[in-house]
MIFI-350294 format. One record per residue (C-alpha): residue in one letter; residue number from 1; x, y, z. Coordinates in Angstrom, 2 decimals, padded with zeros to 5 digits, always signed. Each point is the difference from the previous one (the first is absolute). Example, Ala and Ser with C-alpha at 12.3 -4.5 7.8 and 13.67 -1.06 7.14 Angstrom:
// MIFI-350294
ATOM  code  pos     east    north       up
ATOM     A    1  +012.30  -004.50  +007.80
ATOM     S    2  +001.37  +003.44  -000.66
This chain:
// MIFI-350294
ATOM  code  pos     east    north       up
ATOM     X    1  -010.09  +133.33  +133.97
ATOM     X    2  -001.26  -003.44  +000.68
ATOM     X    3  +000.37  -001.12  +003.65
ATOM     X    4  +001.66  -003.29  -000.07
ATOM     X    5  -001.23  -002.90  +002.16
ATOM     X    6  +002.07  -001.70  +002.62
ATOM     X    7  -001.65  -003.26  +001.31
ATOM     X    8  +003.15  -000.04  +002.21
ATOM     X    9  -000.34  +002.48  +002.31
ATOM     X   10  -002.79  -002.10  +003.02
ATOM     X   11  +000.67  -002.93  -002.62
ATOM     X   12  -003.40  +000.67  -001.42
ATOM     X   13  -000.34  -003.44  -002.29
ATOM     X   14  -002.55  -001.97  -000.99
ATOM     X   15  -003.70  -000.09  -001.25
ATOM     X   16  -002.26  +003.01  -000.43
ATOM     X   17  +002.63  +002.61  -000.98
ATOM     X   18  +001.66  +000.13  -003.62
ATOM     X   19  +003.17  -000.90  +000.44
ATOM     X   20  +001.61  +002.66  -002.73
ATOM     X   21  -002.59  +003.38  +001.93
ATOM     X   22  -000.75  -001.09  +003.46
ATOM     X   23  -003.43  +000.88  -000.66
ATOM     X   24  -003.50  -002.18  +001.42
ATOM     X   25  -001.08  -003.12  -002.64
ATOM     X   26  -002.76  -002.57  +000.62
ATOM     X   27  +000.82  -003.60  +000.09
ATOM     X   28  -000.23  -000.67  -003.78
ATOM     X   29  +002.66  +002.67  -001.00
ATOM     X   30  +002.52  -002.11  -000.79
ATOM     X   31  +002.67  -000.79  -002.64
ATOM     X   32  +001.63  -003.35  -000.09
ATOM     X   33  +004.05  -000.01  +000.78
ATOM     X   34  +000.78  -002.13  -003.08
ATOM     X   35  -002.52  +001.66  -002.68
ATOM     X   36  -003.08  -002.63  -001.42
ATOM     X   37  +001.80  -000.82  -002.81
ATOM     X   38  +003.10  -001.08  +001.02
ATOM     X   39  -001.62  -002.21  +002.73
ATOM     X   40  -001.97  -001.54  -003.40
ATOM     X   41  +003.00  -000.15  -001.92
ATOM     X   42  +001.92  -002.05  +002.68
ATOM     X   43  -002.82  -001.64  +001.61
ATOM     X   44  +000.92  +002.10  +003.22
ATOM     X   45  -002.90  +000.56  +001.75
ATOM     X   46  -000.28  -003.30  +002.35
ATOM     X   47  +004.02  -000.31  -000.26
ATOM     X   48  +001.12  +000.35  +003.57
ATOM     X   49  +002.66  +002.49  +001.39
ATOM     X   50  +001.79  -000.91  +003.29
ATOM     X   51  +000.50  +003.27  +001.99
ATOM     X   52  +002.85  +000.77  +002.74
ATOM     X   53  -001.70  -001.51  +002.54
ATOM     X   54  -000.25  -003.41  -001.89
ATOM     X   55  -003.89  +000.43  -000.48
ATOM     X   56  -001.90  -000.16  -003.52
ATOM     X   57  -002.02  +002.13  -001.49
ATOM     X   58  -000.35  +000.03  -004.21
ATOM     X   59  +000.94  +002.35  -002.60
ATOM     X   60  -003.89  +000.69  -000.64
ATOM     X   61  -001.00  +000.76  +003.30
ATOM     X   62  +002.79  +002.83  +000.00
ATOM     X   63  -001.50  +003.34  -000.47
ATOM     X   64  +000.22  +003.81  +001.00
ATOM     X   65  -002.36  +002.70  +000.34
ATOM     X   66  -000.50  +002.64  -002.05
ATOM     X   67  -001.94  +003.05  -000.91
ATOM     X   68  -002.47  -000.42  -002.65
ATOM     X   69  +001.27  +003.19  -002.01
ATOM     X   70  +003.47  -001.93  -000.46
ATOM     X   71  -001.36  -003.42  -001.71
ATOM     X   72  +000.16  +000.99  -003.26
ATOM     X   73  +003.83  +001.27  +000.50
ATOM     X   74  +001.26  -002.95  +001.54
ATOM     X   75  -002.04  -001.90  -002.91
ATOM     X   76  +001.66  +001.91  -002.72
ATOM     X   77  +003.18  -001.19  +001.61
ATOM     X   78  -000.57  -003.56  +000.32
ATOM     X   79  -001.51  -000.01  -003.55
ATOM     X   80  +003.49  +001.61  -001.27
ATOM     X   81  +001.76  -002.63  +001.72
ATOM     X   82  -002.14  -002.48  -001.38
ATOM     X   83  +000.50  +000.58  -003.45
ATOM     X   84  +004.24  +000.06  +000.36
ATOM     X   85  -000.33  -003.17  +001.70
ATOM     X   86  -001.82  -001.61  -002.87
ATOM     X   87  +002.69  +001.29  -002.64
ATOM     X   88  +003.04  -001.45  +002.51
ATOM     X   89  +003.08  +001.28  +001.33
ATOM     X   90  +000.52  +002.70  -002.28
ATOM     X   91  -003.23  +001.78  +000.25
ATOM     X   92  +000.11  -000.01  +003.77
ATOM     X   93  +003.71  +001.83  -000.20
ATOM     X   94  -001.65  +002.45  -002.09
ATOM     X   95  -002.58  +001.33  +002.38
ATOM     X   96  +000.98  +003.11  +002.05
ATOM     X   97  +002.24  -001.58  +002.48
ATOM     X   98  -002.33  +001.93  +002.62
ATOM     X   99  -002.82  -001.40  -001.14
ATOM     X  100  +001.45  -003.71  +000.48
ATOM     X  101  +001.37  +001.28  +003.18
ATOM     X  102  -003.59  +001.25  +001.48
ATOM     X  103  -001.59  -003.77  -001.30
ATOM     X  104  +002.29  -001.75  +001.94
ATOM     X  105  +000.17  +002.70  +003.02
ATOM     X  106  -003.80  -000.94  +000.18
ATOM     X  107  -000.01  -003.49  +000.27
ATOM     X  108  +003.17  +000.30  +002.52
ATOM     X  109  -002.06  +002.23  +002.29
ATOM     X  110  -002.88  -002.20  +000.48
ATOM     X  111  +002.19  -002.98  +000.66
ATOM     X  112  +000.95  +002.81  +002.91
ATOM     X  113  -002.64  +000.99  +001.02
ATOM     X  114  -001.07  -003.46  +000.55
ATOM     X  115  +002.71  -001.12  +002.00
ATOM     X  116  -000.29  +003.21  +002.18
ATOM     X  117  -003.80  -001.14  +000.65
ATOM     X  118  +001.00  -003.35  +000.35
ATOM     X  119  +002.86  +000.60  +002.51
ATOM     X  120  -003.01  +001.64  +002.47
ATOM     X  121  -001.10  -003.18  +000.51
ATOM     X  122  +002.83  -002.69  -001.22
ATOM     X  123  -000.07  -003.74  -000.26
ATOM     X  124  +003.76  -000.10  +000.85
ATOM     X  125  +001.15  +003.42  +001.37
ATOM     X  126  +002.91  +000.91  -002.69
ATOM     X  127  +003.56  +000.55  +001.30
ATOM     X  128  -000.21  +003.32  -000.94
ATOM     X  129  -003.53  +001.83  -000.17
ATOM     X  130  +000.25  +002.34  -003.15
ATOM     X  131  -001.81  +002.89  +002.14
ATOM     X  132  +002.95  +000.01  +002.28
ATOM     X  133  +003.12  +000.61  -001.78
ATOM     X  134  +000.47  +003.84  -000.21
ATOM     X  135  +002.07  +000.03  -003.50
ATOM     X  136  -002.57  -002.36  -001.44
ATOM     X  137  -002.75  +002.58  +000.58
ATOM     X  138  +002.06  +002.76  -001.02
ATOM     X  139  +000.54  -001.74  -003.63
ATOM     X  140  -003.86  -001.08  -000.35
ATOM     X  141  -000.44  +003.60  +000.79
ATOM     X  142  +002.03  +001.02  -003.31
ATOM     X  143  -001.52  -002.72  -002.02
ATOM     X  144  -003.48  +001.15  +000.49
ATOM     X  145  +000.66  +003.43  -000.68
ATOM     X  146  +001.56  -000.89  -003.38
ATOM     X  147  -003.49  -002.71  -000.30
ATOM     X  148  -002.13  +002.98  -000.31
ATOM     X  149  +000.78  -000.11  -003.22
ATOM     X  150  -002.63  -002.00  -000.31
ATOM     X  151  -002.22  +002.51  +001.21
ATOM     X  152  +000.41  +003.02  -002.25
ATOM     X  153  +002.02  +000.46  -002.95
ATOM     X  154  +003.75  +000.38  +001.41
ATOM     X  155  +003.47  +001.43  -000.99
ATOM     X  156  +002.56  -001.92  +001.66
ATOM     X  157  +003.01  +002.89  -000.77
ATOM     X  158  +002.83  -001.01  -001.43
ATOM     X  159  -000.08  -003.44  +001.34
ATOM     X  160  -001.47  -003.31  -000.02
ATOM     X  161  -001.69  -001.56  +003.47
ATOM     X  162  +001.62  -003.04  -000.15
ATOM     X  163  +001.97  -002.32  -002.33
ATOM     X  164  -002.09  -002.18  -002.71
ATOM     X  165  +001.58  -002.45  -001.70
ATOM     X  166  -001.91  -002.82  -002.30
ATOM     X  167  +001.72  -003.16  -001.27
ATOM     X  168  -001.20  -002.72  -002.21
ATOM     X  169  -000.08  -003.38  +001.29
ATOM     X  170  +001.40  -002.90  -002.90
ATOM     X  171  -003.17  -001.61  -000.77
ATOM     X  172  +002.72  -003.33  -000.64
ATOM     X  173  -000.13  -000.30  +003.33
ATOM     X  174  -002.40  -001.35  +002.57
ATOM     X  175  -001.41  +002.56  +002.46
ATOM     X  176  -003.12  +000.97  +001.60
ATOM     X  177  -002.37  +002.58  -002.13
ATOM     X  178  -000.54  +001.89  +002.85
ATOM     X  179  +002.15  +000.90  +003.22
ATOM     X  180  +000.00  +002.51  +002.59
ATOM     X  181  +002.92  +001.12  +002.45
ATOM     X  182  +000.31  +002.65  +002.70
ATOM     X  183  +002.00  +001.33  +002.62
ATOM     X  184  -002.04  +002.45  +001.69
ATOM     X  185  +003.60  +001.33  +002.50
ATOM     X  186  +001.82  +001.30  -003.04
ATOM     X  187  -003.62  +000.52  -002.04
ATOM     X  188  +000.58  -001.80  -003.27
ATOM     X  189  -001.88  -001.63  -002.25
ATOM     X  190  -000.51  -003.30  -002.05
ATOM     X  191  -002.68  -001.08  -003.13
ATOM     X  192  +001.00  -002.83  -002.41
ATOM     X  193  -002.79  +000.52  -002.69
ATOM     X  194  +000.31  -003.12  -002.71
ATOM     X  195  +003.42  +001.02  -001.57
ATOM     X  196  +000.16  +003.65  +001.63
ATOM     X  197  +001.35  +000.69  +003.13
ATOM     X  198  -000.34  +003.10  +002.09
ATOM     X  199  +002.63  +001.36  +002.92
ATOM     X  200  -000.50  +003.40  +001.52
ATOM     X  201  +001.76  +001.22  +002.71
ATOM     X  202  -002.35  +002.10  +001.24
ATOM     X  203  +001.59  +003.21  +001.98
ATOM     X  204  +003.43  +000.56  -001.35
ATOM     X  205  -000.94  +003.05  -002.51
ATOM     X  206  +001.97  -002.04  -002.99
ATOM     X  207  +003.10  -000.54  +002.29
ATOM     X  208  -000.01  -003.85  -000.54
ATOM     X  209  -000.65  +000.33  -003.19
ATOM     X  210  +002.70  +001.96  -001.14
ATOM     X  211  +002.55  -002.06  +002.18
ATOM     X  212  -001.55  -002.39  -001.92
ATOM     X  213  -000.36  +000.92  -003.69
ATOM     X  214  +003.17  -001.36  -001.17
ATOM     X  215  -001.93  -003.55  +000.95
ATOM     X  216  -003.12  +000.80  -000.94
ATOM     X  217  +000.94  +000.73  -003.57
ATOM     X  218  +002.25  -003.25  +000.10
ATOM     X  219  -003.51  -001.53  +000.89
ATOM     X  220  -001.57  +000.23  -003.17
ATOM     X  221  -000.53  -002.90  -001.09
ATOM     X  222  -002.28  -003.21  +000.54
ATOM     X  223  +001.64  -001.32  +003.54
ATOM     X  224  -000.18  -002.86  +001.57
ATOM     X  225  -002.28  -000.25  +002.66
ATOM     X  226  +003.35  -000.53  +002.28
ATOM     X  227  +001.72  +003.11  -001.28
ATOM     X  228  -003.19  +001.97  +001.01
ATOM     X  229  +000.07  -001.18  +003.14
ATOM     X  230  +003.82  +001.37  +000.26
ATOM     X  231  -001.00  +003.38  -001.76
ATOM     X  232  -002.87  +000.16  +002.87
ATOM     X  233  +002.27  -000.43  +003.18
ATOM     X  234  +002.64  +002.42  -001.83
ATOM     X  235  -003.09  +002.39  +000.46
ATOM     X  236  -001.34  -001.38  +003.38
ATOM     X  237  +003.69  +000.14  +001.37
ATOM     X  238  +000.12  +003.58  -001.50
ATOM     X  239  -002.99  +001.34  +001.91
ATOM     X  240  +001.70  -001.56  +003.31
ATOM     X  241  +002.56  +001.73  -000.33
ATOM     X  242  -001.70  +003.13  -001.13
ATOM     X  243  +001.09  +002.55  +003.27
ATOM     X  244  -001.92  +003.18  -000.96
ATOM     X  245  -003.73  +000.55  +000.33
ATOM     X  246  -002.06  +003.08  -002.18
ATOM     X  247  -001.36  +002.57  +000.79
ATOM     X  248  -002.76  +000.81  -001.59
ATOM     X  249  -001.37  +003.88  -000.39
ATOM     X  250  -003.21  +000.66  -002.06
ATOM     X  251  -000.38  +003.72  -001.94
ATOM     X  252  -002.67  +000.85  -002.55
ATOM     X  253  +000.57  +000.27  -003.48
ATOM     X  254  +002.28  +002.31  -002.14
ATOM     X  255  -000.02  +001.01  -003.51
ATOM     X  256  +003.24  -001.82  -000.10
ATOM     X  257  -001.35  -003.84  +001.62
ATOM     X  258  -002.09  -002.37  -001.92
ATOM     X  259  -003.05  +001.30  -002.37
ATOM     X  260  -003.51  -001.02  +002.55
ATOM     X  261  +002.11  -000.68  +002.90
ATOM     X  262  -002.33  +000.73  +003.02
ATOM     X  263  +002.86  -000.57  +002.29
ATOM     X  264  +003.73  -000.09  +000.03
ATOM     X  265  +002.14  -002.13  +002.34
ATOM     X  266  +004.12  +000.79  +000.68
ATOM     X  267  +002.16  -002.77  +001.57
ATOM     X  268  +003.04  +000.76  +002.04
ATOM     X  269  +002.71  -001.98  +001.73
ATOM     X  270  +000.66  +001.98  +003.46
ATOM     X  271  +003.44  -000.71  +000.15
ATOM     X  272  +001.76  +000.19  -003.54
ATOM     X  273  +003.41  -000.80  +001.29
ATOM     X  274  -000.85  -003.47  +001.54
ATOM     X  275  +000.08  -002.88  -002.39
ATOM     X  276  -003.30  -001.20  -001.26
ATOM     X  277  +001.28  -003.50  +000.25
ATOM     X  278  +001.56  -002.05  +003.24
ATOM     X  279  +003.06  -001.95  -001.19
ATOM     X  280  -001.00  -003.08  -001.80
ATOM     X  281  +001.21  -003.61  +001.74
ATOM     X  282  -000.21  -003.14  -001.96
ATOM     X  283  -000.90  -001.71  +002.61
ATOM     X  284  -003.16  +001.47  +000.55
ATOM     X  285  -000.85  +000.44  -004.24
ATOM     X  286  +000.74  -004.11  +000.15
ATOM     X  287  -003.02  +000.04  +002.86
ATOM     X  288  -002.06  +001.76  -001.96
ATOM     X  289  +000.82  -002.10  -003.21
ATOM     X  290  -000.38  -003.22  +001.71
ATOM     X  291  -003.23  +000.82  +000.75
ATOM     X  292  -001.37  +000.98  -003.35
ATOM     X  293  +002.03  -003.35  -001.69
ATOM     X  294  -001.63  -003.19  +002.17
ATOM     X  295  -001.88  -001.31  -002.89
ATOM     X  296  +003.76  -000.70  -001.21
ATOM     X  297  +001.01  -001.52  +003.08
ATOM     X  298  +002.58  +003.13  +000.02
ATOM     X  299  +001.79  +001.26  +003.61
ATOM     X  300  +001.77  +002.03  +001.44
ATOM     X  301  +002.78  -002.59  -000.46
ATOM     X  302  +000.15  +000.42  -003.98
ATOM     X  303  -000.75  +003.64  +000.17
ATOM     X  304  +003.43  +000.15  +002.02
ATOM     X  305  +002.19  -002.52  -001.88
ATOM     X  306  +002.03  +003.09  -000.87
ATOM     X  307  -000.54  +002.34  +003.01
ATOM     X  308  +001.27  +002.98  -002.02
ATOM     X  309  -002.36  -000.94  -002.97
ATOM     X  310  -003.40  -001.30  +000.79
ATOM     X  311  -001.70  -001.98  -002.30
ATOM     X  312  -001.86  +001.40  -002.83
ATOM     X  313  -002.02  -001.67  -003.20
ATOM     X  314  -000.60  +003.54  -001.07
ATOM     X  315  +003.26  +000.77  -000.53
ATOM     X  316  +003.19  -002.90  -001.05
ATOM     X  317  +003.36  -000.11  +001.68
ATOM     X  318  +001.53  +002.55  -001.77
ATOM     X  319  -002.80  +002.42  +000.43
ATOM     X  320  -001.72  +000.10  -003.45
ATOM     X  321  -003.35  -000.90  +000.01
ATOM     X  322  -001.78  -003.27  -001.10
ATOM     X  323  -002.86  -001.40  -001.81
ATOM     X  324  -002.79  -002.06  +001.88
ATOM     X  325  +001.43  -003.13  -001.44
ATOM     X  326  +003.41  +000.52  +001.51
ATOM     X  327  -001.66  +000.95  +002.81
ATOM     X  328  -001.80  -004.11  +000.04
ATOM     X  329  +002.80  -001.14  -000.89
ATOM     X  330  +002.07  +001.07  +002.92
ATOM     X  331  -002.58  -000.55  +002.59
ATOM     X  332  +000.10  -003.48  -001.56
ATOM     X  333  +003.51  -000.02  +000.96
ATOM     X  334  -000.70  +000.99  +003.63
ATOM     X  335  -002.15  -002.85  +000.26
ATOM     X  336  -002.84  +001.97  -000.20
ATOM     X  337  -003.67  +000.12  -002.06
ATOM     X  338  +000.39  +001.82  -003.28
């Protein structure tokens, strides 16, 4: 069976090992974080990206080592990806949501990765160095086992590595073509690409989505740029909350897993009779809301007009769901941009 990598144990990052095998690479084995064409697409590769300890790098100069044998793999998949995001929205919810999941996994691990590098040697030292909080490591450790998907053809059994969802932004409505959001403490994920927009929560193994799904599928529909930005902290807030963390076991294949699977991975939750969520407090969603809604001058103050019903555009007063236009015209009403 294949022996699975773990850059963890002695913290063994950066250049001249592939980051998916731990083996040796020279200094031009490398694949960008955010794949050639996307950085072309979005004119990305002198954009800059402020890291945890407020210094600047770009999104071109991001880029992880890798073993020559696995180019054309990771290729395949950004060329996959490449095509759905041409065709829009609906093409990128068709792919294999494990295929979406590994495209964004990649491009969240070398924003890691170059935080952990950077935080050797900060600018600002952070509040809280990533390579010191125990429960952190413990859930980067279960995201890269699920990455090595990336590596060889994988069977993740019976379950998903972490929730997908993919809205489409109203073109109506004034937004950026490209945007970008992370949270590297509860590892989820962020890309607004022209009217698509991608969330994945990266370790729950489909938990979020399924507390979820009753939204998502509510979702549907061309959104105000607003009511994505309430559909992403519903998710963000979600992973907070989220109280378990995987384990993850890899097996080799069986007649009965996925035709070419060269390796198999199980997920388990250790403890099946704790709750999978802490208890949710509106106080702390409204944080979380506030700070995905300051482009509409938003706080925590209108969040929590109605402390026992926090605002939503997604979503009217008496809970049925509402169009992008209703969604203007209320934030209108708040005094807000539409």
């Amino acid at each position: 069976m294949i022996t699975l990598y773990d850059p963890f144990e002695g913290m063994r990052f950066g250049p001249g090992r592939c980051f998916l095998t731990g083996e040796p690479v020279g200094p031009k084995a490398t694949v960008p974080v955010f794949g050639d064409w996307l950085q072309a697409a979005y004119g990305l590769a002198e954009r800059p990206l402020r890291l945890l300890d407020q210094s600047q790098t770009t999104f071109g100069a991001l880029r992880l080592p890798l073993a020559p044998a696995l180019r054309p793999r990771l290729a395949a998949l950004e060329a996959e990806v490449q095509a759905a995001a041409l065709a829009g929205p609906a093409a990128l919810r068709a792919l294999p949501p494990a295929r979406l999941w590994q495209w964004l996994g990649k491009m969240f691990y070398g924003i890691f990765v170059t935080e952990l590098l950077q935080q050797q040697e900060p600018l600002i030292k952070p509040e809280y160095p990533l390579a010191e909080n125990a429960q952190l490591v413990r859930r980067f450790q279960a995201f890269f086992q699920l990455l090595q998907g990336l590596r060889v053809p994988t069977d993740y059994a019976d379950f998903v590595p972490g929730s997908v969802f993919v809205l489409e932004a109203d073109a109506a409505y004034e937004a950026p073509a490209f945007e970008l959001d992370d949270d590297l403490n509860t590892l989820v994920f962020s890309l607004k690409l022209g009217s698509a927009v991608l969330v994945v929560t990266l370790i729950d193994v489909g938990l979020i989505g399924q507390a979820m799904r009753r939204v998502y599928a509510e979702a549907q529909r061309p959104l105000h740029p607003a009511q994505v930005a309430e559909f992403k902290a519903r998710a963000y807030y979600a992973a907070y909350l989220l109280a378990v963390v995987p384990d993850v076991y890899p097996r080799r294949p069986t007649p009965a897993d996925a035709a070419g699977a060269e390796l198999v991975l199980d997920a388990l939750v250790d403890d099946v009779t704790a709750a999978a969520f802490s208890p949710w407090d509106n106080l702390a969603y409204a944080h979380t809301l506030a700070g995905l809604w300051p482009r509409w001058g938003l706080t925590d103050t209108h969040i929590l007009h109605n402390p026992f019903q926090p605002l939503s555009l997604l979503y009217g007063a008496e809970g049925a769901s509402q169009s992008a236009a209703v969604a203007a015209a209320q934030l209108a009403g708040l005094g807000g941009e539409s």
